[in-house]
N, C-alpha and C positions, 0 to 999 in steps of 0.2 A: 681302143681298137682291139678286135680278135680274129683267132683265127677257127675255118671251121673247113671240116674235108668232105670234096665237092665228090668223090667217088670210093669206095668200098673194093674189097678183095685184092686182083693182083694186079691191074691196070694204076698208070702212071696217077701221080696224088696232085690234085689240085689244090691248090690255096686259096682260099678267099678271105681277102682281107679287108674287114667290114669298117665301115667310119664309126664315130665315136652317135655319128648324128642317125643312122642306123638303128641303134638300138631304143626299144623306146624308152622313155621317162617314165620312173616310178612317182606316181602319184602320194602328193604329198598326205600326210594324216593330219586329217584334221582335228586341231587342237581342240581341248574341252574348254568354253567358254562360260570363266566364273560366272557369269551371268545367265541365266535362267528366263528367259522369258515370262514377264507377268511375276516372277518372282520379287520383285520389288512390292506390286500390289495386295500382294500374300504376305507378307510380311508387314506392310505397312497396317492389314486389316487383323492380324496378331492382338498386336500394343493398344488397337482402338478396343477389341473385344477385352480384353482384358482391365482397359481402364475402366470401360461401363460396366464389369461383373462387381470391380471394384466399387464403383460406383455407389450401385444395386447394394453390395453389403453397409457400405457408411452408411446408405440409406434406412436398410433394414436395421441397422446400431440404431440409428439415431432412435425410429421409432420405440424400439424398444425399449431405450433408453428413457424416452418419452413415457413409455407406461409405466415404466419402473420407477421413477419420476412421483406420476402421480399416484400410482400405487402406494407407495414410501407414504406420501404426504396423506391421502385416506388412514395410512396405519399409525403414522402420527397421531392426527386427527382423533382415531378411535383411542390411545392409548391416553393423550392430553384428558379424553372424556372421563376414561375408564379409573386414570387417576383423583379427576376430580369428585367423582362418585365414592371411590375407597377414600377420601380425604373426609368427605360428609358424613359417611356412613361409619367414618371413624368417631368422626367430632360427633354425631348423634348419641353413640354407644358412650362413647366418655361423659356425655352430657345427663345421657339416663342413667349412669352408675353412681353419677356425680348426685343425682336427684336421689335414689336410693339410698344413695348411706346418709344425706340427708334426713330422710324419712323415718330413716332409723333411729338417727341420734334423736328427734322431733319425739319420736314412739317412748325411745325410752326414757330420756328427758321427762315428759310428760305421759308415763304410764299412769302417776300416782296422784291425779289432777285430781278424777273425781274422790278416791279415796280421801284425799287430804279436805277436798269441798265439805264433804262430810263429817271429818273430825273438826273443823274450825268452829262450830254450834258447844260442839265439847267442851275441846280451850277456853272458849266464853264463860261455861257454865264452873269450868274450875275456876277463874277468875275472881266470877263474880263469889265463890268461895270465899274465896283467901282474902276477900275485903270485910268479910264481917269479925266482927270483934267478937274475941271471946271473953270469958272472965273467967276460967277454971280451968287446974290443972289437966282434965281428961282432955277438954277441949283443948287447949295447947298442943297437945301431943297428938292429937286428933289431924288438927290445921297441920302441924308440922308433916304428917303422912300424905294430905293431900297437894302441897305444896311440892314435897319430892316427888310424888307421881307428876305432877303439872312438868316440873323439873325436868323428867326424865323423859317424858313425850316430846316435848320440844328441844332435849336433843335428838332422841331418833329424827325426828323431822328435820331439825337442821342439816342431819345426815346426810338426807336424801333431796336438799335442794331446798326445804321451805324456809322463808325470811319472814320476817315481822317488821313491818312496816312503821319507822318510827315516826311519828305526827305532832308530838307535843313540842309546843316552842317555835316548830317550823312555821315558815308561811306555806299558806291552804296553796295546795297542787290540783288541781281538778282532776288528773290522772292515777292520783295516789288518794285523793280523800275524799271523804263524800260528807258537805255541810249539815248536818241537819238540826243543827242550834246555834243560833246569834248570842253573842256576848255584846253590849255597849261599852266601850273604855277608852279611856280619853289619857291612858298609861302609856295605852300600847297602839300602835299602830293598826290600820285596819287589815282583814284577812290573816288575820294571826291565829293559830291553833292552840286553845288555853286549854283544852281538854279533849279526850280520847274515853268516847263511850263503848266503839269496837276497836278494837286492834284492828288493821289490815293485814293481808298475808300475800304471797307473790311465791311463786313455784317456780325454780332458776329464769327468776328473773320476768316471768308467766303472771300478770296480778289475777289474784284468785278471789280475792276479797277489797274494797278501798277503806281503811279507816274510817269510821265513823266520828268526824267531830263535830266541836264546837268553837267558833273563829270571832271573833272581834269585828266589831262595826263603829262606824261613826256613831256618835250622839244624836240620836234627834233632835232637831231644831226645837228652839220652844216656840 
């Protein structure tokens, strides 16, 4: 209830005294409502974009993953190759160095093949020396000079690898002897070497020359 004055100046004052229903109602304020219209919709289509961007990149992993993948397994591929080629071209290199120094030892082993082919006519010819008989002091001392030369050549030669192939007593080798005279003996067994017309010779182990013998045979029947 109020009060409000009905006249001004110097005339009598009126009162008017108003109801409470009078006055009018202040209208209320309207409250803000947590809720948003459609804002649920916004919000629900957020989380959906977000899980298909998500999506989209697993996606993108994955393929990528995928070429890396088989890229990896191509560079495998090439390097399993590229191994197996350094492995070859190893074992090849080791195999021709391996043939070389071969070749070498073969070289020098046998540099002195022909030389020594050549001196074995020699050796014979001293040989057959030293089997004649002499009967006089000059000749003595003669034989004896040619003798220590024979001597002294076949050691150099032994030096350097040549043998002398020994035949006599043995049984005949076809690889070490070469027949060229029959003996009959009924002593000795057959293929038995009773004599040595050439020496044979053999260069480490190299035959250069086969023994020339003469070997035993059965009796002929009568």
């Amino acid at each position: 209830m109020g009060k409000t004055n009905a006249e001004g100046g110097n005339g009598p004052r009126r009162i008017r005294i108003s109801s409470p229903e009078d006055e009018p109602l202040a209208e209320p304020e309207a409250a803000e409502c947590p809720f948003v219209p459609g804002a649920d919709a916004a919000s629900a289509e957020i989380p959906a974009a977000v899980q298909i961007e998500n999506d989209a990149d697993e996606q993108a992993t994955e393929e990528e993953m995928g070429k890396l993948q088989e890229l990896l397994g191509e560079l495998e591929q090439k390097c399993a190759f590229a191994e197996d080629q350094h492995l070859r071209v190893v074992a090849e290199l080791q195999n021709y160095k391996r043939r070389v120094h071969q070749e070498k030892e073969q070289i020098a082993r046998f540099a002195l093949e022909g030389l020594v082919t050549e001196l074995i006519p020699t050796l014979d010819n001293f040989e057959r020396a030293m089997e004649v008989t002499v009967d006089s002091a000059g000749a003595e001392c003669l034989m004896a000079g040619v003798k220590m030369i024979h001597d002294q050549l076949q050691t150099v030669l032994a030096g350097h690898g040549v043998e002398r192939i020994e035949a006599l007593g043995a049984d005949f080798d076809p690889h070490l002897h070469e027949a060229v005279e029959k003996e009959e003996s009924t002593a000795l067994p057959p293929n038995v070497v009773v004599r040595e017309l050439a020496k044979g010779y053999a260069l480490n182990g190299r035959l250069l020359r086969p023994a020339r013998v003469r070997v035993t045979v059965p009796p002929a029947p009568e």
